[in-house]
N, CA, C and O atoms as a Maestro MAE file, in Angstrom:
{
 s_m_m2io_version
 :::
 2.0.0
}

f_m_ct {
 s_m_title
 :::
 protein
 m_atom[252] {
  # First column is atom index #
  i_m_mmod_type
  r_m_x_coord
  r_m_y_coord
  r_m_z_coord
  i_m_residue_number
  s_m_chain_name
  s_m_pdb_residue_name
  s_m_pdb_atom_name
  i_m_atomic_number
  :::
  1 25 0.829 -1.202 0.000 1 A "UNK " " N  " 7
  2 3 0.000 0.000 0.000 1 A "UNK " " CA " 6
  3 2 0.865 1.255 0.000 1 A "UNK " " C  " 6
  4 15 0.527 2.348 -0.455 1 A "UNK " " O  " 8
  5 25 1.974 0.964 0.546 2 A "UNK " " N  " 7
  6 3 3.022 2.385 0.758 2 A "UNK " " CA " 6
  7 2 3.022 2.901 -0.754 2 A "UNK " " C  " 6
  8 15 2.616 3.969 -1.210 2 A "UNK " " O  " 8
  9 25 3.873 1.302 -1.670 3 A "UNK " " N  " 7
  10 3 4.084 1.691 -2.552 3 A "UNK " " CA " 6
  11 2 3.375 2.736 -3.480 3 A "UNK " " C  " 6
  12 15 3.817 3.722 -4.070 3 A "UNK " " O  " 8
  13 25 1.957 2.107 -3.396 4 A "UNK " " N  " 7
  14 3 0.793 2.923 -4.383 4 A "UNK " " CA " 6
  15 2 0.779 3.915 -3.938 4 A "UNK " " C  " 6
  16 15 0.508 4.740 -4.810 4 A "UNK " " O  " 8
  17 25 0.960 4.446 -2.801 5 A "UNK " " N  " 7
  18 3 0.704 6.285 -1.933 5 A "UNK " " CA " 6
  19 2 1.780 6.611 -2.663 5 A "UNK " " C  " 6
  20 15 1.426 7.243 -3.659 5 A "UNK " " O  " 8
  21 25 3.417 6.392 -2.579 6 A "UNK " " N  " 7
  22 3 4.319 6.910 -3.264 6 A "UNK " " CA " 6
  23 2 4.122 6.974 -4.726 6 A "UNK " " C  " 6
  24 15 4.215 8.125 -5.153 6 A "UNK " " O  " 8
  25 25 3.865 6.027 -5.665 7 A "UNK " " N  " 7
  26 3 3.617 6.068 -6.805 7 A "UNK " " CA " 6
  27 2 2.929 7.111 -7.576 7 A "UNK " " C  " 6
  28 15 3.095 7.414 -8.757 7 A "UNK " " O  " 8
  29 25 1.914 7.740 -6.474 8 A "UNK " " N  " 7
  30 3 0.748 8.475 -6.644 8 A "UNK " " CA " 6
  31 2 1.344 9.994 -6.247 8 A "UNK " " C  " 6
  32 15 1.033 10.918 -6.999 8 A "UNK " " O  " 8
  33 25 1.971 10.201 -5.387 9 A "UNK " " N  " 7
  34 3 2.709 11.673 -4.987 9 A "UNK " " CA " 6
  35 2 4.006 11.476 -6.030 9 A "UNK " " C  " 6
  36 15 4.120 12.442 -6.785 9 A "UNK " " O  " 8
  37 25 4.994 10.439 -6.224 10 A "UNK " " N  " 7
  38 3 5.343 10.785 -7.775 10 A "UNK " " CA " 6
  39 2 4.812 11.184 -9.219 10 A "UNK " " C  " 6
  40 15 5.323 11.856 -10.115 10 A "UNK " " O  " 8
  41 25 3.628 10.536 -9.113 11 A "UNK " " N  " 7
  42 3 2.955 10.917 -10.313 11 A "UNK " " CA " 6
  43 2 2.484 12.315 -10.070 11 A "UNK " " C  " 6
  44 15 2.711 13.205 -10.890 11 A "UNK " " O  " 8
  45 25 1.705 12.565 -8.742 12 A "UNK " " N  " 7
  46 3 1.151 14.507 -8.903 12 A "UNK " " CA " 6
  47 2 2.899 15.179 -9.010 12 A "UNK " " C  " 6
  48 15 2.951 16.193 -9.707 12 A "UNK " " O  " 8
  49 25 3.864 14.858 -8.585 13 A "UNK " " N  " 7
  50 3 4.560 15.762 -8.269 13 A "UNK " " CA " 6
  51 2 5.104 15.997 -10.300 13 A "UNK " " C  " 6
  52 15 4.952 17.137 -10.738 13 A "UNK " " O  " 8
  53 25 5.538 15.158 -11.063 14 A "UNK " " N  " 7
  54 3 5.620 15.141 -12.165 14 A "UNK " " CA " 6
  55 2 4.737 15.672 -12.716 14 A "UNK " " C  " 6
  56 15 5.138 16.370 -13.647 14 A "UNK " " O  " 8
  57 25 3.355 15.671 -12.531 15 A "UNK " " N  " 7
  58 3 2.076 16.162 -13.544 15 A "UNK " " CA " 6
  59 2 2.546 17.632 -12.965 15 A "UNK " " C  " 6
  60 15 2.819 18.300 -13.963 15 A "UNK " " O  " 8
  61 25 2.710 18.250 -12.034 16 A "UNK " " N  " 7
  62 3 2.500 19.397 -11.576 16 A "UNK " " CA " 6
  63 2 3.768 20.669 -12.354 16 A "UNK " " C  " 6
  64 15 3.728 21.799 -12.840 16 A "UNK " " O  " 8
  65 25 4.891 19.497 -12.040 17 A "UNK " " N  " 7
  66 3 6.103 19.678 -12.913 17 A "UNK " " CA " 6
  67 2 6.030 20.093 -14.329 17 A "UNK " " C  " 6
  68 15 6.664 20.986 -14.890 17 A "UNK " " O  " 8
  69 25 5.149 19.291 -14.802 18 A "UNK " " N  " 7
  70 3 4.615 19.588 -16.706 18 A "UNK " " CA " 6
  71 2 4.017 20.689 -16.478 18 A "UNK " " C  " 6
  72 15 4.619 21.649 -16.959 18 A "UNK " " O  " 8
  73 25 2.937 20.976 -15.860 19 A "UNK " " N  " 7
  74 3 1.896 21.814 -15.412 19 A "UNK " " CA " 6
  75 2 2.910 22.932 -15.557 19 A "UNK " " C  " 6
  76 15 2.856 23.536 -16.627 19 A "UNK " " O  " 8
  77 25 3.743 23.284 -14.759 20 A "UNK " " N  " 7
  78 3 4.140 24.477 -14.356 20 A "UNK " " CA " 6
  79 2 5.381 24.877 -15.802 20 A "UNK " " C  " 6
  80 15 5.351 26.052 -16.168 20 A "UNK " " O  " 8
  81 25 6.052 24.250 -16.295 21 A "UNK " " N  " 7
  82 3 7.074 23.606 -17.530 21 A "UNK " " CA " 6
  83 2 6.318 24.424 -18.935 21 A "UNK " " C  " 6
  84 15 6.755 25.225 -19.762 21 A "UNK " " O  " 8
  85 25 4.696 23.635 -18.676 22 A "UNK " " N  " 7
  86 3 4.361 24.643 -20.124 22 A "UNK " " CA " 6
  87 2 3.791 25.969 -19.711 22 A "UNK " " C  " 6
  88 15 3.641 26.809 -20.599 22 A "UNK " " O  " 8
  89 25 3.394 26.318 -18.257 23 A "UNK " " N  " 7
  90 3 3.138 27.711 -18.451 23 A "UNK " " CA " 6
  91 2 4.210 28.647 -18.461 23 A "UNK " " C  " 6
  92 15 4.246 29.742 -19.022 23 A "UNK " " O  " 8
  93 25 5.250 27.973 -17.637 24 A "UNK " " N  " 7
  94 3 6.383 29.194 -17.859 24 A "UNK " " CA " 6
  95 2 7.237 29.464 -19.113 24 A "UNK " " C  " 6
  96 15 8.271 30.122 -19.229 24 A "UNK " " O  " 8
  97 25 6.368 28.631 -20.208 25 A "UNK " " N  " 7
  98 3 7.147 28.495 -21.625 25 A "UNK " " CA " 6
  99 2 8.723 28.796 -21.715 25 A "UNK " " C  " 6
  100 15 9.383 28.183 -20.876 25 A "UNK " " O  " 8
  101 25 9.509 29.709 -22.664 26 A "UNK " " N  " 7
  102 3 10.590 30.245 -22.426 26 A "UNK " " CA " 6
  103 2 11.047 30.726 -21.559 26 A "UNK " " C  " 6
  104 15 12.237 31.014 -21.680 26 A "UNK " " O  " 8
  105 25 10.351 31.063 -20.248 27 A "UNK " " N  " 7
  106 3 10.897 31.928 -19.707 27 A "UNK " " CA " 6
  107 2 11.792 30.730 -18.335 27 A "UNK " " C  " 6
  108 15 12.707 31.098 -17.599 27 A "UNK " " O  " 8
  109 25 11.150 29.293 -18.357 28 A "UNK " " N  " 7
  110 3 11.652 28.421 -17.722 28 A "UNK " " CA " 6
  111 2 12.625 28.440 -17.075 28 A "UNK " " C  " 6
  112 15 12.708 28.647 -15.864 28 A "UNK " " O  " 8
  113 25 13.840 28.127 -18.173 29 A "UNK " " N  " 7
  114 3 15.237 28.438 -17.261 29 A "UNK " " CA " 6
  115 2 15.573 29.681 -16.669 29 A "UNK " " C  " 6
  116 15 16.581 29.671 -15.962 29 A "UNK " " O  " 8
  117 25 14.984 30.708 -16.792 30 A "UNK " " N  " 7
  118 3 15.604 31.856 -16.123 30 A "UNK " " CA " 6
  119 2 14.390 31.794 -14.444 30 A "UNK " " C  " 6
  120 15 14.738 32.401 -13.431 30 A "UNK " " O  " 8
  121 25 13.472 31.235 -14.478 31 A "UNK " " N  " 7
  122 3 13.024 30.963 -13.152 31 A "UNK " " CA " 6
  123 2 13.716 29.583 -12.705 31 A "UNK " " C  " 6
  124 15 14.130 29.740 -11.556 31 A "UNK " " O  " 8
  125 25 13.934 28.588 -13.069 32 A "UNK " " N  " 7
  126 3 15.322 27.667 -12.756 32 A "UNK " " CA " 6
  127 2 16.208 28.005 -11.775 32 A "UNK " " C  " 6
  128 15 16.343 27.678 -10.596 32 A "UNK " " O  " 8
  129 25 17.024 29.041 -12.844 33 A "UNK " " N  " 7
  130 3 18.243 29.412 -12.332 33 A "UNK " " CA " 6
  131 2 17.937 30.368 -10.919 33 A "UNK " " C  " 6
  132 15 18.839 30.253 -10.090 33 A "UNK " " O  " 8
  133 25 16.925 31.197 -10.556 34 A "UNK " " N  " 7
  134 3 16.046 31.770 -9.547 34 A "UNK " " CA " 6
  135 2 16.292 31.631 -9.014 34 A "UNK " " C  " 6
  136 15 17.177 32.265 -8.440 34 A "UNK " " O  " 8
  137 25 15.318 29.842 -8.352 35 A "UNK " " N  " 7
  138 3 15.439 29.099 -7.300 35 A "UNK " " CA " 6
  139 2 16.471 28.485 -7.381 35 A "UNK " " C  " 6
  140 15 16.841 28.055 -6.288 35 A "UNK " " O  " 8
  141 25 17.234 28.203 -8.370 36 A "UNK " " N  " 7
  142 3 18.654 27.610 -7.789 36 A "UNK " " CA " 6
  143 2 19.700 28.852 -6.489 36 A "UNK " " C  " 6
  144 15 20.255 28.914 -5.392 36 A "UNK " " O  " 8
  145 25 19.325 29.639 -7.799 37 A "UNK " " N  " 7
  146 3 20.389 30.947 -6.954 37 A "UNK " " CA " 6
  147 2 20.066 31.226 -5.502 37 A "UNK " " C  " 6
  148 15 20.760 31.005 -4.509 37 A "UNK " " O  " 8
  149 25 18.719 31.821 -5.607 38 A "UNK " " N  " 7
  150 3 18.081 31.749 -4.045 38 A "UNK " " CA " 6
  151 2 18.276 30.924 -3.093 38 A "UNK " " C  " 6
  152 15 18.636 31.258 -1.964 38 A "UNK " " O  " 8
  153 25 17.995 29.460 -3.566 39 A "UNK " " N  " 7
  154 3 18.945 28.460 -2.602 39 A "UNK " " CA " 6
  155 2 19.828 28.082 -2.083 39 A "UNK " " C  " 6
  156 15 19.923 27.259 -1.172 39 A "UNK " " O  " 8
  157 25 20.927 28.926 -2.875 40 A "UNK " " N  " 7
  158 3 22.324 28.673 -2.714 40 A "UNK " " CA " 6
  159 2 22.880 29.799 -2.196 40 A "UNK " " C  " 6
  160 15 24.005 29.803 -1.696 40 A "UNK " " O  " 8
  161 25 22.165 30.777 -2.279 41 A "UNK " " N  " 7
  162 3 22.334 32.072 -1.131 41 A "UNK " " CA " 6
  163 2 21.865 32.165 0.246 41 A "UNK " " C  " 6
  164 15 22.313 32.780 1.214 41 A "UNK " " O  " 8
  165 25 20.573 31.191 0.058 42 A "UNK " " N  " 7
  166 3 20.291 31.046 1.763 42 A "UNK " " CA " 6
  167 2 21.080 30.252 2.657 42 A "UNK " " C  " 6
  168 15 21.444 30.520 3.802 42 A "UNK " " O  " 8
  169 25 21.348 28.936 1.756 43 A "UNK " " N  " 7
  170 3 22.501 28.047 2.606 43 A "UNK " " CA " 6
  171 2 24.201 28.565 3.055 43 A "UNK " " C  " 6
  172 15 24.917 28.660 4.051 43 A "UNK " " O  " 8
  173 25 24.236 28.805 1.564 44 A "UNK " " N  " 7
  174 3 25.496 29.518 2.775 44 A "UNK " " CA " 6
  175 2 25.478 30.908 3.296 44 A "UNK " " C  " 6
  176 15 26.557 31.475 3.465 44 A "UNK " " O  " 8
  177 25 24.641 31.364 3.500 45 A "UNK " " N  " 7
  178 3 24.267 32.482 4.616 45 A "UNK " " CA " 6
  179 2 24.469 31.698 5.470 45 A "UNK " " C  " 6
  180 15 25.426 32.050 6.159 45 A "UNK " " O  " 8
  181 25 23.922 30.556 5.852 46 A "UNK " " N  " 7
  182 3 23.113 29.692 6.606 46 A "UNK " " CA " 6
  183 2 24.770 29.007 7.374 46 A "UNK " " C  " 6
  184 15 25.154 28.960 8.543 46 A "UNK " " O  " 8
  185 25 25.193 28.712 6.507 47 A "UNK " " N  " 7
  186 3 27.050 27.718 6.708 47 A "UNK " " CA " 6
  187 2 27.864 29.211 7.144 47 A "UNK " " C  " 6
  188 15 28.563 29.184 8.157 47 A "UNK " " O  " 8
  189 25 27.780 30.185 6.546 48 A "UNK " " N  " 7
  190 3 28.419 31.571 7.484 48 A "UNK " " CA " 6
  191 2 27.717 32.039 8.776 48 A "UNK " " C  " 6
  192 15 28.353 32.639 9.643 48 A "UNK " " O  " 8
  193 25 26.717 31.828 8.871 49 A "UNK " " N  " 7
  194 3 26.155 31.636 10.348 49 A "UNK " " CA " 6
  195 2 26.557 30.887 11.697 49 A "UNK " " C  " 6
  196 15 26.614 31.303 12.855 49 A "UNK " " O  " 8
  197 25 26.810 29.661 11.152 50 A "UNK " " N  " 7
  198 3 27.359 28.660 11.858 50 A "UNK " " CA " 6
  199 2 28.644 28.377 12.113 50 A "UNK " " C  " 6
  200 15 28.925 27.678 13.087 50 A "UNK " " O  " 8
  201 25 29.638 28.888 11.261 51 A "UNK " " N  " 7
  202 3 30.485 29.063 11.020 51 A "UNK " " CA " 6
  203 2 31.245 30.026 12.220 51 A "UNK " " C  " 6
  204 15 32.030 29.782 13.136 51 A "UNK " " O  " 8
  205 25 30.570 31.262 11.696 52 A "UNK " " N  " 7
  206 3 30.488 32.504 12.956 52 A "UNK " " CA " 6
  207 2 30.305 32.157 14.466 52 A "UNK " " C  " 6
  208 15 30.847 32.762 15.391 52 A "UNK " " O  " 8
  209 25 29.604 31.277 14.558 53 A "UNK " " N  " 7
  210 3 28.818 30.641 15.830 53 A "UNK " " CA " 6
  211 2 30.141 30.237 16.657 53 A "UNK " " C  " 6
  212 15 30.705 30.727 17.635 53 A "UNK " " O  " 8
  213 25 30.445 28.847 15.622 54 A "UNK " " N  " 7
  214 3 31.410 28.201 16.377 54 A "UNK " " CA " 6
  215 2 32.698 28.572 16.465 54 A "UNK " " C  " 6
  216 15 33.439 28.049 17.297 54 A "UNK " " O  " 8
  217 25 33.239 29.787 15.377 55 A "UNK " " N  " 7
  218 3 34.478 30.641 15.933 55 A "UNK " " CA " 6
  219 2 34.358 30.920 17.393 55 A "UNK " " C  " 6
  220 15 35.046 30.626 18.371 55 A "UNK " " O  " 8
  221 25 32.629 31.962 17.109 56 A "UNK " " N  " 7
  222 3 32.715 32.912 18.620 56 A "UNK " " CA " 6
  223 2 32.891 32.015 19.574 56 A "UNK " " C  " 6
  224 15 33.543 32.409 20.541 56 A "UNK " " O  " 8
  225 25 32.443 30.752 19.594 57 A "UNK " " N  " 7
  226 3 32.215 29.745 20.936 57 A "UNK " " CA " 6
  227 2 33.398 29.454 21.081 57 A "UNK " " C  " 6
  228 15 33.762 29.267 22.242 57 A "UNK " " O  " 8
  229 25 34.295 29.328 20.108 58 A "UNK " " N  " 7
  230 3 35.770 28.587 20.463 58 A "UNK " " CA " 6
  231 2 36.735 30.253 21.096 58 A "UNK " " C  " 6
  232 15 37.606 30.131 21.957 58 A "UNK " " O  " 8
  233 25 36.462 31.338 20.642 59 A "UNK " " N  " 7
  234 3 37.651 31.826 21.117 59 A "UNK " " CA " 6
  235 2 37.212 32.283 22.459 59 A "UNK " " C  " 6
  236 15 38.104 32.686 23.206 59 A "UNK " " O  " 8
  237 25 35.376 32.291 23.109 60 A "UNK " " N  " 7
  238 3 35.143 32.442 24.212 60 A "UNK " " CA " 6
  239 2 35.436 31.240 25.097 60 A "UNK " " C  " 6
  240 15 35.054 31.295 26.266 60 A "UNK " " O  " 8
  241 25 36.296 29.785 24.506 61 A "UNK " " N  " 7
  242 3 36.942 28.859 25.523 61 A "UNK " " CA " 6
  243 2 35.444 28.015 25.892 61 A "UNK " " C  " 6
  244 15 35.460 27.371 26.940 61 A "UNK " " O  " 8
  245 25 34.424 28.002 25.237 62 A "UNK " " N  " 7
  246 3 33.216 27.082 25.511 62 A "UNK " " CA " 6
  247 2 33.304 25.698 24.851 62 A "UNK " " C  " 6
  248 15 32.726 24.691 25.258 62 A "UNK " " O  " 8
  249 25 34.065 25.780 23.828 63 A "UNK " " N  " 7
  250 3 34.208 24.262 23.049 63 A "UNK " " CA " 6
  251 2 35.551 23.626 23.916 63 A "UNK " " C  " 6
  252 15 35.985 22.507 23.647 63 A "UNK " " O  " 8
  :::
 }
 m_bond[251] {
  # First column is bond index #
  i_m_from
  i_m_to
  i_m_order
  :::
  1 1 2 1
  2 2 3 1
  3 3 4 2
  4 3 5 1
  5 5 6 1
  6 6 7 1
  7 7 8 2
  8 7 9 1
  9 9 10 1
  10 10 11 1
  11 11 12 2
  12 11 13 1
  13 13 14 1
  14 14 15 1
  15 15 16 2
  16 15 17 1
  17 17 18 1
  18 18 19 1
  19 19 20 2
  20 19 21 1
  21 21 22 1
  22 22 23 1
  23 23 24 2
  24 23 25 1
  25 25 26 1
  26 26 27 1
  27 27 28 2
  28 27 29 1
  29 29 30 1
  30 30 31 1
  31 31 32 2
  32 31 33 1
  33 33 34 1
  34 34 35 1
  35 35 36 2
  36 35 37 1
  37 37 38 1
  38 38 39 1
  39 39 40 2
  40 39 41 1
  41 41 42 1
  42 42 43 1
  43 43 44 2
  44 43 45 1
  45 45 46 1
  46 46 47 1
  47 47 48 2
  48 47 49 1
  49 49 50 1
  50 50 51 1
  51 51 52 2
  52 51 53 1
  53 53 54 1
  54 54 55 1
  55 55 56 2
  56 55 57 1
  57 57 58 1
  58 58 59 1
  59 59 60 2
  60 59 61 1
  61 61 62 1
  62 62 63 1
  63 63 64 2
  64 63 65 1
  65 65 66 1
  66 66 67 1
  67 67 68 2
  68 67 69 1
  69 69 70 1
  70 70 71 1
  71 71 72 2
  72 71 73 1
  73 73 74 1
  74 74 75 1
  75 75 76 2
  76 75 77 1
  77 77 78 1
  78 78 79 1
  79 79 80 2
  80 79 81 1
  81 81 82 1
  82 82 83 1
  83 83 84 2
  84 83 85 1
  85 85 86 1
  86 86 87 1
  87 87 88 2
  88 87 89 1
  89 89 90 1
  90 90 91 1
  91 91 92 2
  92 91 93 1
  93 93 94 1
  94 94 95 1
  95 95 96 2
  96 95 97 1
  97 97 98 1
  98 98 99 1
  99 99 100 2
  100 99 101 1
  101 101 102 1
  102 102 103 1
  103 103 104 2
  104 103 105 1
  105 105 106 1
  106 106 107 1
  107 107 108 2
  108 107 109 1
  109 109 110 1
  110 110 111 1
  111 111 112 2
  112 111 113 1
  113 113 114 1
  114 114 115 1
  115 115 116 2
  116 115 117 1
  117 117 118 1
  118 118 119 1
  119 119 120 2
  120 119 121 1
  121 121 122 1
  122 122 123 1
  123 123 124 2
  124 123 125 1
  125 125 126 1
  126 126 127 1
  127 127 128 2
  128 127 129 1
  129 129 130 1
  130 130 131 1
  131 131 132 2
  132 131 133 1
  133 133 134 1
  134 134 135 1
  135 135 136 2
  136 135 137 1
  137 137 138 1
  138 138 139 1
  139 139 140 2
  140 139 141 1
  141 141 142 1
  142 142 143 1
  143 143 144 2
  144 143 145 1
  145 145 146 1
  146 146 147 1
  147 147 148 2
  148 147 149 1
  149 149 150 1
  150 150 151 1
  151 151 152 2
  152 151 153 1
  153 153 154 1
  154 154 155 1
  155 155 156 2
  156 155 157 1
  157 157 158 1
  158 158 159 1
  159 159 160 2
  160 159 161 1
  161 161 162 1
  162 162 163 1
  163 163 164 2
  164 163 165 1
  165 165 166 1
  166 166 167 1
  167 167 168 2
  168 167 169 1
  169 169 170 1
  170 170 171 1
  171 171 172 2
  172 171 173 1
  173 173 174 1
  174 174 175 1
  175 175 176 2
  176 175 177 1
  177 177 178 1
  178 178 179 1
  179 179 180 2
  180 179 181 1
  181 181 182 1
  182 182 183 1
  183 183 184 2
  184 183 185 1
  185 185 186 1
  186 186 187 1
  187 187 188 2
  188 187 189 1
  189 189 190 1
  190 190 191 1
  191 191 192 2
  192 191 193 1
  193 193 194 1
  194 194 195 1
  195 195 196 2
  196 195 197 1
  197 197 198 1
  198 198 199 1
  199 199 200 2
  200 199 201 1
  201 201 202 1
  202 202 203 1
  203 203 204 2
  204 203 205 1
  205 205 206 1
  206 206 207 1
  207 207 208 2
  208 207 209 1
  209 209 210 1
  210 210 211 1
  211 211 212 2
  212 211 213 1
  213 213 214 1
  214 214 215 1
  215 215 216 2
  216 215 217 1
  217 217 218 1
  218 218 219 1
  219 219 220 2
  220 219 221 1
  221 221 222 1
  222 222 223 1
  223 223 224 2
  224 223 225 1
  225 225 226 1
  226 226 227 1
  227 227 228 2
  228 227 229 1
  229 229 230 1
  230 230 231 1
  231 231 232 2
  232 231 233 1
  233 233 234 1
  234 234 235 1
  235 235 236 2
  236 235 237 1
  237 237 238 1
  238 238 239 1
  239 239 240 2
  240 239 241 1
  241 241 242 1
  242 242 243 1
  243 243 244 2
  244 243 245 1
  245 245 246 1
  246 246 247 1
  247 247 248 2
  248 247 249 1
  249 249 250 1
  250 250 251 1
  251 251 252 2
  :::
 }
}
């Protein structure tokens, strides 16, 4: 039964995929590249955050 639930959220997630593929006609890859970019700006915000974190913790002698 799992299988068929998964089968079925693969299949909407693909139909939705087409769905969205022909409305954004040409303009596709440049919303692509968007959410790629956006993503890859939040994470390493995200890795310089942490980063920052565990400097400050180490030179305040907590690690």
């Amino acid at each position: 039964m799992g299988k068929l639930f998964k089968f079925i959220g693969l299949a909407a997630a693909l139909a939705l995929a087409l769905f969205l593929a022909v409305i954004a006609g040409d303009y596709g890859p440049w919303y692509f590249a968007w959410l790629v970019g956006t993503t890859m700006i939040v994470l390493i915000a995200a890795a310089g955050a942490v980063m920052f974190d565990a400097q400050e913790a180490n030179s305040n002698g907590k690690v």
